[in-house]
C-alpha positions in Angstrom: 0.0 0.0 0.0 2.7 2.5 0.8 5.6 3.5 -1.5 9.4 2.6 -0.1 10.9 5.5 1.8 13.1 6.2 -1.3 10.1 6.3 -4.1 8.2 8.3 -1.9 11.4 10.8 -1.3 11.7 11.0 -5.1 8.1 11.5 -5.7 7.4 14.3 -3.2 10.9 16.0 -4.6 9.7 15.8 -7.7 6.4 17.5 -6.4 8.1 20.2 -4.7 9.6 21.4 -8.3 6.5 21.5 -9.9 4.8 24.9 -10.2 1.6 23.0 -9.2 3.2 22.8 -5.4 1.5 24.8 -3.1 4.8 25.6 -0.9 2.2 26.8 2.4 -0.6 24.1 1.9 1.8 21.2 0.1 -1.1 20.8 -1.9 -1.1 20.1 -5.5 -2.9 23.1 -7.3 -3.5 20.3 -10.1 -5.9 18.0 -8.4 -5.9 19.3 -4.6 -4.2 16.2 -3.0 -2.2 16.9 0.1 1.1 15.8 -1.4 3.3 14.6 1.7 0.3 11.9 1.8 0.0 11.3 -1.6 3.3 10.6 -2.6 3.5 8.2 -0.1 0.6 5.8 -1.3 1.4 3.4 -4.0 -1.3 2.9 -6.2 -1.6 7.1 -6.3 -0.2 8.9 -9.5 0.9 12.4 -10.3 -2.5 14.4 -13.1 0.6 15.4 -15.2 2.6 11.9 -15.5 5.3 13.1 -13.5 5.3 10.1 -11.2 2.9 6.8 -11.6 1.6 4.2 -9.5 4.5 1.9 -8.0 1.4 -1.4 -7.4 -0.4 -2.4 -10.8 -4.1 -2.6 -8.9 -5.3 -0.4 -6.3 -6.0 -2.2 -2.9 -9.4 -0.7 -2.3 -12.3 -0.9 -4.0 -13.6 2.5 -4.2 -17.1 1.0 -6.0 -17.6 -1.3 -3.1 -20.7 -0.1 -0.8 -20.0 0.5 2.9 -22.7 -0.5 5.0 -21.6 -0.6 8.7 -19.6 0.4 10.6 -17.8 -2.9 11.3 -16.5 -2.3 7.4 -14.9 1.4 7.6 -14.2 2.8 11.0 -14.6 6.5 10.1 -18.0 6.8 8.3 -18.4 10.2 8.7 -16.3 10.9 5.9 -16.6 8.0 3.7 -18.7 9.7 0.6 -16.4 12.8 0.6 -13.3 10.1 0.5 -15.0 7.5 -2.4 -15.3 10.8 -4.6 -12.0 12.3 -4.1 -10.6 8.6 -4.7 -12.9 8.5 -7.7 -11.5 12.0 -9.4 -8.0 10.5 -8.6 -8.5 7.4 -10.6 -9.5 9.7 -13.5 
């Protein structure tokens, strides 16, 4: 699930060169992703092709339907997540 310490070093670096990178936020101007957090996820890819998924399948289905608690812990947040996780995969 999570890049190596080195890939994720040489993805974020490669964030913080890009005009994209919001310097205050570390946000990505491009799709909004908070980058230290992105970069170190796998199966997450840079909009502009920059940097790609290190894992050839993501390990979540993002389709799947939650329906208890007992299958995400945090529900309060779980459409807002499935969406952003759906405009990444786009």
């Amino acid at each position: 699930m999570f890049a190596s310490k080195e890939e994720y070093h040489r993805r974020y670096d490669i964030c913080k060169s890009c005009g994209h990178f919001d310097y205050i936020l570390k946000r990505c101007t491009a799709c909004g992703c908070f980058m230290p957090f992105k970069a170190k996820v796998s199966w997450m890819k840079c909009p502009h092709g920059f940097w790609d998924v290190v894992e050839t399948a993501c390990p979540i289905d993002i389709n799947e339907n939650i329906e208890g608690p007992e299958d995400l812990q945090d529900l309060e947040n779980v459409e807002r997540i499935k969406q952003h996780f759906k405009n990444l995969k786009t």
